[in-house]
Every structure is written in C-alpha cells, then in structure tokens.
C-alpha positions in Angstrom: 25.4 133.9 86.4 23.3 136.8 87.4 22.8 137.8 83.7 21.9 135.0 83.1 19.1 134.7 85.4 17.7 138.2 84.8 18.0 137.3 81.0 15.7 134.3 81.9 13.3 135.7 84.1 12.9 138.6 81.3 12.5 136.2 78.3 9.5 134.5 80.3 7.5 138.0 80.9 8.6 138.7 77.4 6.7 135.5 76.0 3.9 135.7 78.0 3.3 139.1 76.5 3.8 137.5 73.1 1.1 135.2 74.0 -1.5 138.0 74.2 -0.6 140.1 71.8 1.9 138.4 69.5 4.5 141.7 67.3 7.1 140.5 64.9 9.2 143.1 66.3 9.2 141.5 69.6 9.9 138.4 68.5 12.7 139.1 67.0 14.0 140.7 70.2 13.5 137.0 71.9 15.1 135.2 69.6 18.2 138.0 69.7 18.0 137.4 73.3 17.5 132.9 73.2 21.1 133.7 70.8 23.0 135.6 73.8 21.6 132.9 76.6 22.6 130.4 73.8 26.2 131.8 73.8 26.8 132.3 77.6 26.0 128.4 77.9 28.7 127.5 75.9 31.5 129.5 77.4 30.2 128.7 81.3 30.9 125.3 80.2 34.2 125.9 78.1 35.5 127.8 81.8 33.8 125.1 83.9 36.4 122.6 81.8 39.6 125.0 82.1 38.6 125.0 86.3 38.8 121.2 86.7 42.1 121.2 84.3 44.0 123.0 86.3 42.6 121.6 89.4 43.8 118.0 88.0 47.5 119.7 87.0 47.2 121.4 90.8 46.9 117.7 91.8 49.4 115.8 89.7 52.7 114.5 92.5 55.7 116.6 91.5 58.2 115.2 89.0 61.2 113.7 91.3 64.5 115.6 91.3 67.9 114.7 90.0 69.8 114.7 93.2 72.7 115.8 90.8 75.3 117.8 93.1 76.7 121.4 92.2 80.0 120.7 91.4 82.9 124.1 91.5 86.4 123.7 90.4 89.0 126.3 92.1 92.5 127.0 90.9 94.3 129.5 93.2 97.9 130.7 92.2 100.5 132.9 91.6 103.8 134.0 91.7 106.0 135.7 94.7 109.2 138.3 93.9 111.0 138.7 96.5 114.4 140.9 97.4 115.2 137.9 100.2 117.1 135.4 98.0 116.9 132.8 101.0 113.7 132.2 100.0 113.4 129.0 97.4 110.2 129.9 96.5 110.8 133.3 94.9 110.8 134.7 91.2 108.6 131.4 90.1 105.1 130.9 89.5 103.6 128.2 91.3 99.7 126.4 91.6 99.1 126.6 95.6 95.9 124.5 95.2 93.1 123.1 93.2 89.8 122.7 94.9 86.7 120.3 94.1 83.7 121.3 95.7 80.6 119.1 95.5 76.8 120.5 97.5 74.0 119.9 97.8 70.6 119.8 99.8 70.1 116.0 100.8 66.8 117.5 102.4 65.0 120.5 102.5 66.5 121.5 105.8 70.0 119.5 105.1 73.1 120.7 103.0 76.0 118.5 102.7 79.5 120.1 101.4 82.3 118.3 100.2 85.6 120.3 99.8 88.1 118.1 98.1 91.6 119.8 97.7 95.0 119.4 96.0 97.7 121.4 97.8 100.9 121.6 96.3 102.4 121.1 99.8 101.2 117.4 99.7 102.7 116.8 96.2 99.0 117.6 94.8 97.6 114.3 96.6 93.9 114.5 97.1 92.9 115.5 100.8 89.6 116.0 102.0 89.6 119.4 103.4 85.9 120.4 104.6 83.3 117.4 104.2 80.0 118.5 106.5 76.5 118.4 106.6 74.2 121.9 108.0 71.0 121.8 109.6 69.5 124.9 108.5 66.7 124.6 111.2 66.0 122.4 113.4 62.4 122.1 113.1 60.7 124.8 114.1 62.6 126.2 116.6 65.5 129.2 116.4 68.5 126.2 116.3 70.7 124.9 113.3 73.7 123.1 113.5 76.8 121.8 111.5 78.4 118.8 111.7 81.8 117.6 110.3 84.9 118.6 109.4 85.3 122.1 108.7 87.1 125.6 109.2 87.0 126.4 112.3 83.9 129.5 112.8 86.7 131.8 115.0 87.0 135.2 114.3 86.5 136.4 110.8 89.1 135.3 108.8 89.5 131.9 109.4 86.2 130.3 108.2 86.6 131.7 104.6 88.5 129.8 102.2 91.7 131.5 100.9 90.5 132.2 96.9 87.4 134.1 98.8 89.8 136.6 100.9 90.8 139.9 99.6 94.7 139.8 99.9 96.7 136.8 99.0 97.8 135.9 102.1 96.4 134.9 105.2 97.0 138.5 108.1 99.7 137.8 110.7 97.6 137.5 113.9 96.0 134.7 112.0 99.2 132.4 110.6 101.2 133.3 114.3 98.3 132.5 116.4 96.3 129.7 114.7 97.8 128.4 112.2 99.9 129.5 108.8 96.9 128.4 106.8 93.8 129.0 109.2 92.6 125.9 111.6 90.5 123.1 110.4 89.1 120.6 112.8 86.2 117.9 113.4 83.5 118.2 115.4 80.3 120.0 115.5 78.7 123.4 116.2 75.4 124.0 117.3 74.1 127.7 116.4 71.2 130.0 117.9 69.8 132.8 115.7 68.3 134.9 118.6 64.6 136.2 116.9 64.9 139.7 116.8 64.1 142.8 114.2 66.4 145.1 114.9 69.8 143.2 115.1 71.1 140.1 113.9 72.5 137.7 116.7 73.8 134.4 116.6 75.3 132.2 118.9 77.2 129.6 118.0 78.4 126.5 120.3 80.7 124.2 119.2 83.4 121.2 120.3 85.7 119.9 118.5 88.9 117.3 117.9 92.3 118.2 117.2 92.9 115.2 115.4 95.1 116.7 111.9 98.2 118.8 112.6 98.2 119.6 109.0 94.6 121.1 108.8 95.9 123.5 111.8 98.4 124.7 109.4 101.4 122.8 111.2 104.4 122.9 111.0 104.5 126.6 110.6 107.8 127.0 109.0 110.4 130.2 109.4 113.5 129.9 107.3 116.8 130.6 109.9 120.6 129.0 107.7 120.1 128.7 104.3 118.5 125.6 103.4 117.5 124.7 106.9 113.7 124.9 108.0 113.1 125.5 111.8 109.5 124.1 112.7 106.9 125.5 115.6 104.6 123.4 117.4 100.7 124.1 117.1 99.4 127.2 118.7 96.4 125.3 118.9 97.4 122.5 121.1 98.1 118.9 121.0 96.8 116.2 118.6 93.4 114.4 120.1 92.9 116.6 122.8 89.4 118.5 122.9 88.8 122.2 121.9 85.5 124.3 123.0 84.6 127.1 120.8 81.9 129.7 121.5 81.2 133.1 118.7 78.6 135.5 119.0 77.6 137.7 115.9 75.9 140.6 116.3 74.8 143.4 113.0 72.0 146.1 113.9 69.6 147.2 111.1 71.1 150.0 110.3 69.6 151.4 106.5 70.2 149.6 102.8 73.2 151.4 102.7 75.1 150.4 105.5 76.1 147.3 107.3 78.1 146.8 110.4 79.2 143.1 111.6 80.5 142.9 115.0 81.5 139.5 116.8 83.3 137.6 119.5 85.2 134.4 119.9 86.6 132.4 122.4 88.0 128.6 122.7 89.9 126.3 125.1 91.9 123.5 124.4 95.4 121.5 125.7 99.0 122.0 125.0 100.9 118.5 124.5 102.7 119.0 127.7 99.0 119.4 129.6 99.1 123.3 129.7 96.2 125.2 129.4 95.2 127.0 126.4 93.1 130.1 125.6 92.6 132.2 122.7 90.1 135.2 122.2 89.2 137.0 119.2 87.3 140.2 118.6 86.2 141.4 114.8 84.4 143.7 112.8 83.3 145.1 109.9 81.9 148.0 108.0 80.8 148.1 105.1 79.3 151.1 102.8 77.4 151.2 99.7 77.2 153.9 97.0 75.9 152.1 94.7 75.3 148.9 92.4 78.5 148.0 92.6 80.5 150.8 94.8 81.5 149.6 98.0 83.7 150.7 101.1 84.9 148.0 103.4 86.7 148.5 107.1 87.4 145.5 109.3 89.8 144.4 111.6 90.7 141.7 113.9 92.2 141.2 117.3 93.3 138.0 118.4 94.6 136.9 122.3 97.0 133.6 122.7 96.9 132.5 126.3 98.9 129.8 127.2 98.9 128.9 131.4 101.5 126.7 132.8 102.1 126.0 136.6 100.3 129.3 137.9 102.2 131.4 135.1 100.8 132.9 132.3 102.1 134.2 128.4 100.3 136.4 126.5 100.8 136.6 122.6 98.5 139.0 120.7 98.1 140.5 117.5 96.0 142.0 115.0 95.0 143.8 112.0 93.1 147.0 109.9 92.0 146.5 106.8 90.2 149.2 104.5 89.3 148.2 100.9 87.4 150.3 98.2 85.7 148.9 95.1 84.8 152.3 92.7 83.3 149.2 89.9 82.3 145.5 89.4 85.8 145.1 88.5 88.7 147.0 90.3 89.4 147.0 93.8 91.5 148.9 96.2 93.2 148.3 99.3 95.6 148.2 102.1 96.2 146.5 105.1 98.4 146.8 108.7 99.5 143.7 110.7 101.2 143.5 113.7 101.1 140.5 116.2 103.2 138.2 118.4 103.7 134.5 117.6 102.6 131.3 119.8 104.8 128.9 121.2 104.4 126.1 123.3 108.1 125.2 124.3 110.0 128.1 126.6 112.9 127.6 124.3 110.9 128.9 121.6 110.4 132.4 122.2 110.2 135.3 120.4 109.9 138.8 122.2 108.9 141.2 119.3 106.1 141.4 117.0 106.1 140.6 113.1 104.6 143.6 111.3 103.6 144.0 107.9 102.1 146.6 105.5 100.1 145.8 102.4 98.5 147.4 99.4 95.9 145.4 97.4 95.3 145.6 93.5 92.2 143.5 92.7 90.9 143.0 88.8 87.8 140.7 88.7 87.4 139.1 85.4 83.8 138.4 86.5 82.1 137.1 89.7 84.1 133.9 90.2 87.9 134.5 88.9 90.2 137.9 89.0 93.3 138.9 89.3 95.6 140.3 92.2 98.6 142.0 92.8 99.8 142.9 96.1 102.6 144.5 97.9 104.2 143.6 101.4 106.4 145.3 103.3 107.5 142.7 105.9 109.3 143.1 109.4 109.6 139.9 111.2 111.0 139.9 114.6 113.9 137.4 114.5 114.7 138.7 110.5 115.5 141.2 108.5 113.1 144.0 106.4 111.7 142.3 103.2 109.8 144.1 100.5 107.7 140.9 98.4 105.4 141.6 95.3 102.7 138.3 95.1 100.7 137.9 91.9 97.5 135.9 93.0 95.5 134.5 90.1 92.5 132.6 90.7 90.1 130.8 88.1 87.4 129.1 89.2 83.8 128.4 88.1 80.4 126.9 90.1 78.8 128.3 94.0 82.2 127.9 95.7 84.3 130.0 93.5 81.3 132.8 94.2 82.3 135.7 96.4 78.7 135.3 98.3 80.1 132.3 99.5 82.3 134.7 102.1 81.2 137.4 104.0 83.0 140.5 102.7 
C-alpha cells in the first residue's frame, strides 16, 4: 500500500512537469509506471478475495462426528506343562479369555469403556467385566473422577488387565491376598492431580460395593485329593458390604531418561462374619531408558492383609521384585520373586507358611498389540509340594485395548 501511494504521489509531480515541458522520454516512463499501478490493483484485489474466503471457511460450523466407538478384540492363551500330574489342566492348550472392548469420548471431558469378556471359566458366556465412564476434569478445577464398574485402582498390579502384564500370571501377594484374578468392584473414585512441576501426585478417593464374588476372583481354588477342589472365602470380605479405597501416586521429574513411580494404597471393608478388614499396599517402579526402544524396568509390591476379630488381630503379607530388560522393540527379558502369606476368613482355614515362587520371563512381541511368552515357575506352596511349570502365553489382539500404553509398564 505504501508503494502504491508514493507511486501516486510521483506520477502526479511527474505530469505536472509533463505539462510544462512535455519529453517523449518521460512519457514513456509514466505510462511504464500507470502499467505497474495497473498491475498492483489487480492482485490487492485478487488477495482481498482469498482474505474473505478463508474468513467464510474460518466461519463454516464443523462437520458433525460419527460417534462410531473404537472397538479392540483380545484373545489371551496358552498352554501350562507341568511335572504335578494332579493338575487337570496340564500338557493342553487352552483359550483363558476373549475380550471386546468398546470407547469412546461421549464428551470432550467424558470417556465411556465397555469391557466385555468371555472367560473360559464361565463356559465362554458373555460377562461384563469393566463398563465405566471418566471425568477427565471436572471443569476447571484439579478433580476427575470415574464411575462404574471397574478394577479396582490398589496397588500396581491389579488395575491392569492380564494381556497388559508382563508374566502370565498374576504375582502371589496379589491372587492370596485379593483375589486369584485381581478385584473388580462397583462404585466410584474421585481423583485429585495435586498442580505441581516438579512431581506428579495424585490422590485418589474412592468407595465401592462388593456385590460379585466372581469379579474378586472367588472361589480361589487349591487342589488337596485328587479330583477334589477345596474353596477359600474372599480375602476381600463379604458380598454387599462397603469397601473404602484411598491411593496416592507420586513420580518426581527426574530427566527424559528416567522415571520413578512410587505409590500407596489402603482400603477397609467387612468380613461376612462382621470382622474388620484392612489391607495396605506399597509399590514402585523404575524404569530406565537407553534408547528408542531399550528399556530397564524394576518394581515391586508389598501388600498387608489385616483381618481384626474380638480385639485380636492376623496379619498376612506378601510381596514381590520384579526386574525386566527389553535390549529391542521385540524381545524382552525377565525374572521375578514372590513370596506371601494367604488370607482367610475362617480360623479353620489357616495356613502358617508362605507360597514362594521364582520366575523367568521370555517375551517376543510380534508388534505393539500381540507377542508371545514363555515363562518358567519354580513353585513352593506352603501346604504342597515343589512344582517346576513351563506356561506358554499367546496373546493376539488388535484396537486401543490390546495397546501396551494402555498399562503402565
């Protein structure tokens, strides 16, 4: 525009001089310059158009979305050798489960997940096994919340679905003392993501209802005669009673290259026969980068059982170590040491040693969402003999849920 205006100003002094004293030479210098000013016009008006295009596409209302869900399909199983020949189970390969898994965001802030599952335990009848919705934030404030049924968020273990772990079986702190396959429950948990730079915290509030034996992985079955099935009540208490959870989650900012997870759980519930119950958990985890895909992972869990009946108490504990290596995007290393006590609820039921178990992992990922697994236990249980078991996991699975993001490790 200011070109333009000087190119103006100078045409006029230009003509007036042409006036007086009137040069071919100059003239053709005015009409050179009329040509430019000529040409300058026409593209101010051709960018002038392009301005108030994009303003109208700026303004045109969005095209609607699909509401179409995303929709995973798990298949988790494998195959257990065994040198116990009590066990029915061993020398076969068997399909533990098939999961569904339908999400999506119902709302910018809202996710709803539907886990739909087919255990071979139930005959492969359809069960619903997590169906809840999460409040990312609550408006503008430092809350969110989740409501539903879901896995219980104690400890470190227990929230993440089996086909996400990495061993194929669940550690022994977490099958004696909440349940052989982790605890599921409805209710609701309220969480608070403390705003801070230089650590991560979250708090997370939540009550519950014990309302599905089954979801709390009972019964919890150890084999005794052959043939014959002895079952254990719940370590987490009796059917409709109320449990009250509380985990806090703390990881400082340490560089890019390492992380550290550290967190605490605690929750309260009743026994069938009105005893108080109590169970604390404290984790961890470490985890190392080298590079794209090299990665060093430590973590282990402690978990307390606390069961208080007419001024007495009983303790059970356990826990476990786990250290894992991954030297590519495709093989993985690791091993693992359990030891823990089991829960009962009857004073018939007791058991005065500790299971222990030692494991080495061999993981071979076929890509991001299925691998394969081969893992070696060397088993003590306290009422049994030694057994030595080889398990082939294979899991196949493709959509969000089958991704290893969805976990933690």
């Amino acid at each position: 525009m200011r070109t333009f205006v000087t190119s103006l100003i100078l045409l006029c002094c230009i003509t007036g001089v042409v006036s007086a004293a009137p040069d071919p030479a100059l003239r053709k210098e005015i009409d050179d310059l009329k040509a430019q000013i000529q040409q300058m016009t026409e593209r101010l008006r051709e960018l002038e158009q392009k301005l108030a295009q994009q303003e109208a596409q700026q303004a045109a209302p969005a095209v609607p979305a699909t509401n179409l869900p995303q929709i995973s399909v798990v298949a988790n199983g494998g195959v257990l050798f065994q040198d116990r020949k009590r066990d029915k189970n061993r020398n076969r390969f068997e399909q533990d489960e098939l999961e569904l898994a339908f999400q999506s965001y119902v709302y910018p802030s809202i996710r709803f997940d539907a886990i739909v599952a087919f255990d071979k335990e139930e005959d492969f009848s359809a069960s619903v096994e997590e169906a809840y919705a999460t409040v990312i934030q609550l408006g503008n404030t430092p809350f969110g919340a989740r409501l539903g049924r879901m896995r219980l968020p104690f400890g470190r273990v227990n929230p993440i679905h089996p086909h996400q772990l990495l061993y194929r079986d669940y550690p022994l702190p977490v099958a004696n003392l909440l349940g052989e396959h982790g605890a599921l429950s409805n209710g609701g948990v309220l969480k608070y993501l403390a705003p801070s730079g230089n650590v991560f915290a979250e708090l997370q509030l939540g009550l519950f209802t014990l309302n599905d034996h089954a979801a709390l992985g009972v019964p919890h079955a150890h084999e005794h005669e052959e043939g014959e099935e002895e079952h254990e009540p719940s370590a987490l208490g009796a059917r409709g009673q109320l449990l009250r959870m509380a985990r806090l989650t703390l990881a400082p900012v340490i560089n890019r290259d390492n992380e550290l997870e550290i967190g605490l759980s605690g929750l309260t519930t009743r026994a069938q026969n009105g005893d108080n119950l109590r169970l604390l958990g404290a984790d961890f985890q470490y985890r190392r980068f080298f590079g794209a895909a090299q990665r060093l992972l430590i973590a282990g869990e402690w978990l307390q059982h606390r069961r208080e009946s007419g001024g007495a108490a009983a303790n059970r504990q356990g826990y476990y170590l786990l250290a894992s290596y991954k030297p590519d995007r495709y093989w993985e290393y690791g091993v693992r040491y359990d030891w823990s006590r089991r829960a009962f609820l009857e004073a018939d039921e007791d058991v005065t040693g500790a299971d222990r178990a030692l494991s080495a992992i061999l993981t071979y990922r076929l890509n991001e969402q299925s691998f394969l697994r081969l893992q070696w236990r060397n088993l003590k249980p306290a009422d049994d003999s030694v057994r030595n078991e080889l398990m082939l996991q294979l899991m196949f699975g493709f959509g969000p849920h089958s991704h290893p993001l969805e976990s933690t490790q």
